[in-house]
C-alpha positions as CSV (number, residue, x, y, z in Angstrom):
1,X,132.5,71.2,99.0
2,X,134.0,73.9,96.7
3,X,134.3,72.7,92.8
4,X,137.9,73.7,92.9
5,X,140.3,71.5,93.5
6,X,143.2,74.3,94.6
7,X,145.9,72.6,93.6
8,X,145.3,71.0,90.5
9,X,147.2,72.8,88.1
10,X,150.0,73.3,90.5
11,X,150.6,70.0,90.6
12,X,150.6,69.2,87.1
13,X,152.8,72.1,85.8
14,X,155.1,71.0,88.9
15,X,155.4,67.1,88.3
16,X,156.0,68.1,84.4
17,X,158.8,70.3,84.9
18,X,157.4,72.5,81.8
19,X,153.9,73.5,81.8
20,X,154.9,73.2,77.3
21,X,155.6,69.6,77.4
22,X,153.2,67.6,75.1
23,X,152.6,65.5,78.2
24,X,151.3,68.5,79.8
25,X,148.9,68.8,77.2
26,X,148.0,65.1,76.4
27,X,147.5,64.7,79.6
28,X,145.1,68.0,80.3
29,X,143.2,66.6,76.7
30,X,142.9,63.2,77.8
31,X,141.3,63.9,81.5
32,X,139.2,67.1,79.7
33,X,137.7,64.1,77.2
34,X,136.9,61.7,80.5
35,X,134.8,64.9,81.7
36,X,133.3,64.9,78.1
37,X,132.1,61.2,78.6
38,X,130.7,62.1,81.9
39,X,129.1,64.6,80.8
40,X,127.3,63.7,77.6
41,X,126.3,60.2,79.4
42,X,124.4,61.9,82.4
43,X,122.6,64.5,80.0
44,X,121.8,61.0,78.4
45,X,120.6,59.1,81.1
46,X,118.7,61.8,83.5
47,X,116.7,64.1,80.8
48,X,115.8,60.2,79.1
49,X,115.2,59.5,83.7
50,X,112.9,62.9,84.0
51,X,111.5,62.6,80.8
52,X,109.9,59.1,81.4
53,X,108.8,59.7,84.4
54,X,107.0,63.0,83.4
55,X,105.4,61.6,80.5
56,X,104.2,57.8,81.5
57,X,101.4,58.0,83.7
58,X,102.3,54.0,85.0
59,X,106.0,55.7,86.1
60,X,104.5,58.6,88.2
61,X,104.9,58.2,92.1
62,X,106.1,59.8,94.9
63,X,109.2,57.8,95.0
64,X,109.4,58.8,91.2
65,X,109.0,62.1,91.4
66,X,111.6,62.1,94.3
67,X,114.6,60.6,92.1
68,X,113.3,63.0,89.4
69,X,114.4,65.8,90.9
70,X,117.4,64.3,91.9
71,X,118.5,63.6,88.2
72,X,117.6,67.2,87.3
73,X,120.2,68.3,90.8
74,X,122.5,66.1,88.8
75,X,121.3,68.0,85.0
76,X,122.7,71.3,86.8
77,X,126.2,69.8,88.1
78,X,126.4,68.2,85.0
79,X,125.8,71.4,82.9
80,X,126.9,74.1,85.1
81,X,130.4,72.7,87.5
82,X,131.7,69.6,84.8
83,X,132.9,71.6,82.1
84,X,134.8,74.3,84.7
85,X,136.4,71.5,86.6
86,X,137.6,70.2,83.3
87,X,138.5,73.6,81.9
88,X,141.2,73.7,84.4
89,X,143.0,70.7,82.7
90,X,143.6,72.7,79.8
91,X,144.3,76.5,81.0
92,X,146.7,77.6,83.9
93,X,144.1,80.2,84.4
94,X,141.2,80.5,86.1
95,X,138.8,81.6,82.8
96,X,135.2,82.6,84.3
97,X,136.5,85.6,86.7
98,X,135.3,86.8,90.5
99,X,131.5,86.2,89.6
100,X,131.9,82.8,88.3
101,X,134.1,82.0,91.4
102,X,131.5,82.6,93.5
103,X,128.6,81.4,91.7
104,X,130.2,78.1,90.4
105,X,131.4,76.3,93.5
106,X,127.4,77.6,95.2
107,X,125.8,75.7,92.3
108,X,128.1,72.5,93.1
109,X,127.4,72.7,96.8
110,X,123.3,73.1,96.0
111,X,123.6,70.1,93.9
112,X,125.3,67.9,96.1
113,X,122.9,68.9,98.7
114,X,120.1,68.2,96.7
115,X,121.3,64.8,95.9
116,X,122.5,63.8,99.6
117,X,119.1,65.1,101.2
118,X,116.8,64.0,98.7
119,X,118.5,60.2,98.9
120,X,117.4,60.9,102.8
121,X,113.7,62.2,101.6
122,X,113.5,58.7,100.0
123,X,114.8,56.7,102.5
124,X,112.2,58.1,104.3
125,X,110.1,57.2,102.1
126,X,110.7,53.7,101.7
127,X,110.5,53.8,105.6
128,X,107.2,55.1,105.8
129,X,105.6,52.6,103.1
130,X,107.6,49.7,105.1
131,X,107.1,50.1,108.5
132,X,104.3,52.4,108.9
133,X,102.3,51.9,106.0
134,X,99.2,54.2,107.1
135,X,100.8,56.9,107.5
136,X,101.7,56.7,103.6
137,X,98.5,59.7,103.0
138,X,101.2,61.7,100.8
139,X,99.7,63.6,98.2
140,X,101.7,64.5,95.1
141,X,101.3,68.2,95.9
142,X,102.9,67.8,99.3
143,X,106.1,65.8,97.5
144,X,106.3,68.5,95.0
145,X,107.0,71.1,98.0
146,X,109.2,68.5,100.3
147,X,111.2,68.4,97.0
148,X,110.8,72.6,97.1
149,X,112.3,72.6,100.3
150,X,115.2,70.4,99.7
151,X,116.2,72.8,96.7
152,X,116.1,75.7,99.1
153,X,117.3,74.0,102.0
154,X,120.5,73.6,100.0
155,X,120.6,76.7,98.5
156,X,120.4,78.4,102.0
157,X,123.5,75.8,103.2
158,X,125.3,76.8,100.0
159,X,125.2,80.7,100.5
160,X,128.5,80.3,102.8
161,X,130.2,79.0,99.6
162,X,129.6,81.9,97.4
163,X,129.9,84.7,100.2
164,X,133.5,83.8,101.4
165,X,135.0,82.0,97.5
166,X,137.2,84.5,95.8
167,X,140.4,84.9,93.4
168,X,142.9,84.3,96.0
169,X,146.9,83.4,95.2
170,X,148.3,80.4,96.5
171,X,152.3,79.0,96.7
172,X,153.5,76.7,94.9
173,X,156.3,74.2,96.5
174,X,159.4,75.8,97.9
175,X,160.2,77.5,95.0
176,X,158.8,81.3,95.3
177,X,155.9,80.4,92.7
178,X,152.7,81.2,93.1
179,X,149.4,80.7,91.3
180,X,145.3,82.5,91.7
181,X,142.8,80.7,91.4
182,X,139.7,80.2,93.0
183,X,139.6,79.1,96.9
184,X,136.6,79.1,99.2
185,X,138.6,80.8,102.6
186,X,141.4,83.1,103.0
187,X,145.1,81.6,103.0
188,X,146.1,83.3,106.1
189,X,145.1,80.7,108.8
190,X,144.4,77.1,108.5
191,X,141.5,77.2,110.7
192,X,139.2,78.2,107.8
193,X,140.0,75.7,105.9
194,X,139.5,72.9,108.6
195,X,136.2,74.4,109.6
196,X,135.5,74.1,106.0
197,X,136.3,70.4,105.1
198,X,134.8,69.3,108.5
199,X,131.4,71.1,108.0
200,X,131.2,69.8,104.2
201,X,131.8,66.8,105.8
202,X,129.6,66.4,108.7
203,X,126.6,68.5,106.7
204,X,126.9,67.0,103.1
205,X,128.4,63.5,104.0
206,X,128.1,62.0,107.2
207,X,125.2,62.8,109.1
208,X,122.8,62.6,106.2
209,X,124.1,58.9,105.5
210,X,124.2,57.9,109.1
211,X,120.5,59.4,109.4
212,X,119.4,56.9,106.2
213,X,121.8,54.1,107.6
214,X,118.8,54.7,110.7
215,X,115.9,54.0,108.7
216,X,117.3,51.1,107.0
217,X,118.2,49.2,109.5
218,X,114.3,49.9,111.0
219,X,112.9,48.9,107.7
220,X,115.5,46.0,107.6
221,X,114.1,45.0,111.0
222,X,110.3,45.4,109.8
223,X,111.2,43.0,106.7
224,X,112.3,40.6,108.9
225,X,109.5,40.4,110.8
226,X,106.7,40.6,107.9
227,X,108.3,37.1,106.5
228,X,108.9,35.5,109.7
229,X,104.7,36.2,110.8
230,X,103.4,35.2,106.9
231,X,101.8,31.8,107.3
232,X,103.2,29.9,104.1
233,X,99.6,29.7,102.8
234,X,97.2,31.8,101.7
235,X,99.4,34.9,102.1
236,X,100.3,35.3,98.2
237,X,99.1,38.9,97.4
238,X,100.7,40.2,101.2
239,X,103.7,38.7,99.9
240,X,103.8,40.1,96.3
241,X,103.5,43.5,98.3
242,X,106.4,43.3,100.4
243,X,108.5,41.9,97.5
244,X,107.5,45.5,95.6
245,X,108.4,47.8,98.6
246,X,111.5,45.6,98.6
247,X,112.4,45.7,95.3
248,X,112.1,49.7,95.6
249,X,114.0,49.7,98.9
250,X,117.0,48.2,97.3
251,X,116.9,50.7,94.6
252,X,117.3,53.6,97.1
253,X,119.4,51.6,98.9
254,X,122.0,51.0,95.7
255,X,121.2,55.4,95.2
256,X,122.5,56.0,98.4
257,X,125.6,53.4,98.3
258,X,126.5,55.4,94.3
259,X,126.4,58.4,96.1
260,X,128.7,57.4,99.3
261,X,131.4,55.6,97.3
262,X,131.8,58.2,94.6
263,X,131.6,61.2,96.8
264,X,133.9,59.4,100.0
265,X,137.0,59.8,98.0
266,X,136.9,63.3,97.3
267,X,135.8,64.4,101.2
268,X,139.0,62.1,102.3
269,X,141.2,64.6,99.7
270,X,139.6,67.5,100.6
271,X,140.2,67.0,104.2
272,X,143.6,66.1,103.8
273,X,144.7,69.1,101.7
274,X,142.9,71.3,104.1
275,X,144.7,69.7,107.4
276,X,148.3,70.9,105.0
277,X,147.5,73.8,103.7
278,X,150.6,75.8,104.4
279,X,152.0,75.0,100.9
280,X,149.9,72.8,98.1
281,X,151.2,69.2,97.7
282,X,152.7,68.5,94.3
283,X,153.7,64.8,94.3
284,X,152.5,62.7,91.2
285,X,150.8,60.6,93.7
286,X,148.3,63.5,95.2
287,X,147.7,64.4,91.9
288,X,146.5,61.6,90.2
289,X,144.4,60.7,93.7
290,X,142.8,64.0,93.0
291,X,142.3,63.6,89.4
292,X,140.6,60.2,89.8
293,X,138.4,61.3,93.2
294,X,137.2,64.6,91.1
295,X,136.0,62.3,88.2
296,X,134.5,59.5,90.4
297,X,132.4,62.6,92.1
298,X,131.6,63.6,88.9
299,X,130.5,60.3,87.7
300,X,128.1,60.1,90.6
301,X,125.7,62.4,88.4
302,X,125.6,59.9,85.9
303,X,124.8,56.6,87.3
304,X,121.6,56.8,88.5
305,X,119.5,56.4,85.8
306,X,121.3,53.6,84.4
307,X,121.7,51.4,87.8
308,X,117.4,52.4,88.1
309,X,118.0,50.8,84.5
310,X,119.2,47.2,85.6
311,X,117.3,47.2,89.0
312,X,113.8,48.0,87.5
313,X,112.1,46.0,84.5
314,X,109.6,48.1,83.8
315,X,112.0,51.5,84.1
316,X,114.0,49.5,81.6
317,X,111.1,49.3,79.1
318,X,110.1,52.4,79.0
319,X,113.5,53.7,79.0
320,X,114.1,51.9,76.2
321,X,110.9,53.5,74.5
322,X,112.3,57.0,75.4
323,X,115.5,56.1,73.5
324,X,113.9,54.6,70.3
325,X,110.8,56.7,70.3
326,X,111.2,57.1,66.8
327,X,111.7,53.7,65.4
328,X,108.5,52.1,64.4
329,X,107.3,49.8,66.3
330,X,106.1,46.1,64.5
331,X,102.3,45.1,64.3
332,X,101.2,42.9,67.0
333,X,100.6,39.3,65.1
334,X,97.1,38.2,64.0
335,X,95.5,36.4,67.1
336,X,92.1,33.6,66.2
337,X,88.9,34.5,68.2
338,X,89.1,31.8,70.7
339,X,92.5,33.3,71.6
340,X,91.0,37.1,71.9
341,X,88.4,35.6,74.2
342,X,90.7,33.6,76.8
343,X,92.9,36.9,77.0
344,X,89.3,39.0,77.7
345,X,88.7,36.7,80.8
346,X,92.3,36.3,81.7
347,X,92.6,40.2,81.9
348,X,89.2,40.7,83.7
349,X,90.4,37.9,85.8
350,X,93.8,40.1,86.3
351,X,91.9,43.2,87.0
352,X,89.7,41.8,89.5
353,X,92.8,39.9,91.1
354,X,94.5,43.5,91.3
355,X,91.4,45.2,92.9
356,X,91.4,42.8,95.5
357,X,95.3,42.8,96.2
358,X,95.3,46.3,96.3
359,X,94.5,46.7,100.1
360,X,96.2,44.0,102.2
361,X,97.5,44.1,106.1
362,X,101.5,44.0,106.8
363,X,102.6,43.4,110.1
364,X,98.6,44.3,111.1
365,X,98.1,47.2,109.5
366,X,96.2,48.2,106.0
367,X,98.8,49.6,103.0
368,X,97.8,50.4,99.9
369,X,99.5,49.6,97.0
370,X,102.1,51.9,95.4
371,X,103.4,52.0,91.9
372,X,106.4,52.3,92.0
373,X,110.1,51.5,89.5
C-alpha cells in the first residue's frame, strides 16, 4: 500500500473552491494536529511496550519478544511515513522530492508487512503452545531470527514499491488542472493500478488474516476439547495453564482484530480509487472517507501497547513503573515477626506449588509453562 493517498490535496483545494480560504487552512491544521496525537501517543506507548519488555526479566518471552518487534515496525511508521502523510494537509506540494518518493511509501509497505506477518508469527505461536504443546522447544535465539526474517521478508515484498513510485502528474476533475505528486504506477493504463491494489490486498491483507483465522479456529477447537476432557476435580494446576495460554490467545487475538479493522478501510479506498482512476474523485464525501481511513491506519500503530495494557495485569504494572520510574516509591509498612514467618512458609509453599505446576499434560501431552503478558 503506497503512503500516498493521490488525491488528497486535489480534493481539498477542489471542494474549497480556493486553495486561500481559511477553511482550507483550518482544515489542513486541524487533521495535521490529529496526526500529531497519533504520533506522540504511539512513540508513548511502544518505546514504554519495548522498553519493558527488554528490561524486566518476568516480561521476556517468545510471545514478548514477538510483539516487541512489532511495536518497533510500528516506531518506524510512526517516525518515518506519519509526519509525510500529514505534511500533505498543509502544502500543495509534494516537499521530500524523487528520493523520498521512493523511499517513503517502501518504509510504509515494510512496516505494514512487519505488523501483518508478525501478528501471523504469533498466531502461530499461540497455536503451537495450545494444540501441540511439545513442539513448543523454541529458543530465544531462533525467535530473534524468525523475527529477522519477517523484517526482510517485507523488505524484499516492499522493493516493488520503491522501484516503480515516482513524481508523476495527475488531472484534476474536468477542468484542465493538473497536480505531481507522488504515485506508485504510471497514469497511462489502469491495469497497474489494479494489479497494484489487488496484490496489496491479497499479500498485506487477506491471505495473512485468513491464514491466522486457520489457526484460531484449530486452537479454538483444542480449547474446547481441553475443558470438555478436565475431570472437575483434581485438575486445578491443568486448568490454571490453559486459562494462561488463553488469556495470551485473546491478546493476539484482539492484535490481529486492531490491525484488520483499522487497516480494512483504507484497502476498500485504495481499491476503489484504483478501479476509477481515469480522473481523481473530488467529492467532499471521498475526501473525508479518505481522510478518516488514512488516520484509522495510522492509529493502528498506536493501539497495541495500550489494549496489551487493559488485557494484561501484570503488563499494566510494569507499564506503569516504566512511566513513573522516577517517582519514589513508599516504604513497605512495618510487618511483626509472626507475620514475616507465615509469609516465609506461604512463599516456600508458593514456590514449591509452582515447581510442581510447572509440567502438566493437556489434551495428553506434557507442556511446560510459559511466562507470558
Amino acid at each position: 500500500m503506497s503512503v500516498e493517498e493521490l488525491f488528497l490535496n486535489a480534493t481539498l483545494r477542489n471542494s474549497t473552491g480556493d486553495p486561500e480560504l481559511s477553511w482550507h487552512r483550518d482544515t489542513g491544521v486541524a487533521i495535521a494536529a490529529v496526526y500529531g496525537l497519533i504520533i506522540a501517543v504511539g512513540l508513548t506507548g511502544n518505546i514504554t511496550l519495548i522498553r519493558t519488555f527488554c528490561t524486566v526479566k518476568s516480561m521476556r518471552s517468545i510471545p514478548n519478544l514477538l510483539m516487541s518487534s512489532l511495536a518497533l515496525g510500528d516506531l518506524v511508521l510512526l517516525v518515518t511515513c506519519a509526519p509525510v502523510d500529514a505534511s500533505r494537509f498543509l502544502y500543495d506540494e509534494w516537499l521530500f522530492g524523487r528520493v523520498g518518493c521512493k523511499l517513503i511509501p517502501f518504509i510504509q509497505l515494510t512496516s505494514v508487512g512487519v505488523s501483518v506477518f508478525t501478528l501471523t508469527a504469533l498466531s502461530a505461536d499461540r497455536y503451537k503452545a495450545i494444540v501441540k504443546p511439545m513442539d513448543m522447544q523454541t529458543s530465544y535465539a531462533k525467535v530473534c531470527i524468525r523475527a529477522t526474517l519477517i523484517w526482510l521478508l517485507s523488505m524484499v515484498l516492499a522493493i516493488p514499491e520503491a522501484v516503480f513510485s515516482d513524481l508523476r502528474t495527475f488531472p484534476v476533475g474536468r477542468n484542465n488542472k493538473t497536480f505531481v505528486t507522488c504515485a506508485p504506477y504510471p497514469h497511462e493504463s489502469d491495469l497497474h493500478p489494479r494489479i497494484h491494489s489487488m496484490a496489496s490486498f491479497l499479500i498485506f491483507y487477506v491471505i495473512p488474516l485468513f491464514v491466522i483465522l486457520v489457526y484460531y479456529v484449530f486452537i479454538a477447537r483444542s480449547l474446547i476439547r481441553s475443558a470438555l476432557n478436565i475431570p472437575v476435580e483434581g485438575n486445578v494446576h491443568v486448568k490454571r495453564q490453559i486459562d494462561s495460554r488463553k488469556r495470551l490467545a485473546k491478546t493476539v487475538l484482539v492484535f490481529v482484530a486492531l490491525f484488520a479493522v483499522c487497516w480494512l478501510p483504507n484497502h476498500v479506498i485504495y481499491l476503489y480509487r484504483c478501479y476509477h482512476y481515469a480522473e481523481a474523485d473530488t467529492s467532499l464525501a471521498h475526501f473525508v472517507a479518505s481522510v478518516c481511513a488514512r488516520i484509522l491506519a495510522f492509529s493502528n500503530s498506536c493501539v497495541n501497547p495500550f489494549a496489551l495494557y487493559l488485557l494484561s495485569k501484570g503488563f499494566q504494572k510494569q507499564f506503569n513503573r516504566q512511566l513513573c520510574c522516577c517517582v519514589p516509591q513508599p516504604p513497605p509498612p512495618p510487618r511483626s515477626r509472626g507475620a514475616a514467618r507465615t509469609n516465609t512458609r506461604m512463599t516456600s509453599f508458593k514456590s514449591t506449588h509452582h515447581s510442581l505446576a510447572s509440567f502438566s499434560l493437556v489434551n495428553g501431552n506434557q507442556a511446560s509453562q510459559e511466562v507470558g503478558v
